[in-house]
N, C-alpha and C positions, 0 to 999 in steps of 0.2 A: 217144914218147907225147905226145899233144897237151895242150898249157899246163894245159888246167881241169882232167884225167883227173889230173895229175899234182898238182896241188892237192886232188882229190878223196880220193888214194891218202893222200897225207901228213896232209889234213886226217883221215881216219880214223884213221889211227896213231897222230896224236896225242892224240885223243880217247878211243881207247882204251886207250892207256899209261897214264891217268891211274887215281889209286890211289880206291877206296870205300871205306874204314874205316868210314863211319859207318854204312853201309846192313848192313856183317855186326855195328857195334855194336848196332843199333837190333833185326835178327835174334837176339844175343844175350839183349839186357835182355826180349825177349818171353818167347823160350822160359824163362829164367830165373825172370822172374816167376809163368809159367805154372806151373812147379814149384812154389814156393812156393803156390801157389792150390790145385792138387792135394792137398799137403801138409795145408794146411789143413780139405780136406774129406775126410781118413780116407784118403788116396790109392783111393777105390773108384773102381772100374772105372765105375757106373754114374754117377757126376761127370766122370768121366774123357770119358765118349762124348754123354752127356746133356747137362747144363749142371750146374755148380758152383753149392750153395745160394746162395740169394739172401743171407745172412748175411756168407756170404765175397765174393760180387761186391763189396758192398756195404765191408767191410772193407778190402778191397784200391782202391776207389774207385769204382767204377761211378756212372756219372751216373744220379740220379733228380733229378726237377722239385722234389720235396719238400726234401730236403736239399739243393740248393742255395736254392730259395729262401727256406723256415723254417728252416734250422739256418744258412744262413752258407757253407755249405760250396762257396767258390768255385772251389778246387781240382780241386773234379770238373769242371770243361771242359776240362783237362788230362790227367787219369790214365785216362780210359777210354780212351784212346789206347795206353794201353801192357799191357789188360789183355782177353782175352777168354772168353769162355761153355765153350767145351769143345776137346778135340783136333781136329774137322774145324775149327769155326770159327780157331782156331790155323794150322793147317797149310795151308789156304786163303789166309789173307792173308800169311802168312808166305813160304808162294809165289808169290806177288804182289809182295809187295817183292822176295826175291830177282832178278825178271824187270825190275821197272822202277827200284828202286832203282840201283842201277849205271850208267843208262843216266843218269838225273837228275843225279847224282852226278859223273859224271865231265862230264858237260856244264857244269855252274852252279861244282860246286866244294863240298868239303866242308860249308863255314860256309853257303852260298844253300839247300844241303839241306837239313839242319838245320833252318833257320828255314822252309823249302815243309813240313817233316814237321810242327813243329807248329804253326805256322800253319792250316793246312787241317786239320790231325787236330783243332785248337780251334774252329773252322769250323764242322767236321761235328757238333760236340758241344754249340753253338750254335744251328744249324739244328733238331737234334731236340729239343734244350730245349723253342725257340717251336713246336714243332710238336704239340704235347704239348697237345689238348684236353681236357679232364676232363668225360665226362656228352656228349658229340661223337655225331653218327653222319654220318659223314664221306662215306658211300657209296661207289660203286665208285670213282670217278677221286678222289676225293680222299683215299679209304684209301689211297690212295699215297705221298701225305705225312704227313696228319693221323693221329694216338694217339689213340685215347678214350680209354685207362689208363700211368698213370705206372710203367711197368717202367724196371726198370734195365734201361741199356743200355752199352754197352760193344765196343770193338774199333778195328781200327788201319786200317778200310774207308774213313771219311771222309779221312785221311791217304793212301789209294791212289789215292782217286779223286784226290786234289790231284794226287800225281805226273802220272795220266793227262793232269790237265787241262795240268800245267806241259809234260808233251812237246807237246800237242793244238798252246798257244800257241806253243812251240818250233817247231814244223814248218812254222807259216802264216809264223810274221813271218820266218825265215830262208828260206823257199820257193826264193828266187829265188839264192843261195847255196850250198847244200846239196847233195850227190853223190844222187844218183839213185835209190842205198839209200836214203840216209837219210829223202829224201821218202816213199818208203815207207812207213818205219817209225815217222816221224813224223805231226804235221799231221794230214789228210784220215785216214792209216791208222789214227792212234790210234778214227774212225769207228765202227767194228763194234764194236772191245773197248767202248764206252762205250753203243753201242744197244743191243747183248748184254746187257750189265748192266743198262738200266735194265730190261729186258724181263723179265730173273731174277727185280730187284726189285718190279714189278709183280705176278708170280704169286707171288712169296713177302711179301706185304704183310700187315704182321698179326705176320710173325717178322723180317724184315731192315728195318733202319732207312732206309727211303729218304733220307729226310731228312737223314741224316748221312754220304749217296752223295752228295747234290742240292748240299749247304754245301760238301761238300769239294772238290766239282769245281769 
């Protein structure tokens, strides 16, 4: 087997020998808290598939503009990271992580992940902050990013798109390194998953936080 083939084979071995704990931690503390949220709102089915009263987003920490910036409440650029609206929006990005966590994870290293998850998840929660006009009509292209109303908002979206972005950067700067798959699946590939999503995010503008896609990437 010729020298780089043979570097290529071992460098993926050893890349994927390497252990994720934090990405099935982080999969845990979701679902868990998700529980707890359900609990909270009578466990009905129609919280369950709908969205969770605003009382309890709010409760469990959902960023609004208002409480953090009248009440102080600086912790909400944090906690909507680890909290979301209902079982699709759950099972969606929880599926997301399952797919990109591990890959981040086992590249950077436990501790680098960690600080890409809330880094970017505080990022995303940042961006929708300042994006939060009050009394706005934002029109079509800039209803993309810009709120005219301060809803709570909430989810682990801005935190995936950071992953995406940390492979996107992972696959240029190592390009010239990297086995053949990996270029793939990196770099340039990460491409479609991130024009797909903003494309989502465009026709779902009004309900998906662009904003908090745009800061985390």
């Amino acid at each position: 087997i010729p020298l780089r083939e043979r570097y290529a084979i071992g460098y993926a071995r050893a890349i994927l020998s390497r252990p994720y704990i934090f990405t099935i931690v982080f999969l845990v503390a979701n679902f868990f808290v998700f529980l707890l949220m359900w609990e909270a709102s009578g466990m009905s089915s129609t919280s369950l598939w709908g969205a969770f009263p605003e009382t309890v987003l709010l409760s469990f920490g959902a960023k609004t503009n208002y409480a953090i910036r009248f009440d102080h409440e600086w912790w909400r650029f944090v906690t909507p990271v680890f909290i979301h609206v209902n079982l699709p929006h759950l099972l969606i990005n929880m599926y997301s992580l399952w797919v990109l966590g591990p890959w981040v994870e086992k590249l950077y290293g436990s501790a680098k992940f960690v600080v890409f998850w809330i880094a970017t998840g505080v990022a995303g929660v940042l961006a929708s902050y300042l994006t939060v006009i009050p009394g706005s009509h934002p029109g079509l292209i800039g209803s993309f990013l810009v709120k005219s109303a301060d809803e709570p908002s909430a989810g682990a979206s801005g935190a995936l798109f950071g992953l995406v972005g940390v492979l996107f950067v992972f696959g240029l700067k190592y390009r010239r390194e990297l086995p053949e798959g990996f270029k793939r699946a990196f770099g340039t590939g990460m491409l479609p998953v991130i024009l797909l999503n903003l494309a989502i995010g465009f026709l779902g503008r009004g309900i998906i936080d662009n904003a908090a896609h745009m800061g985390g990437l």
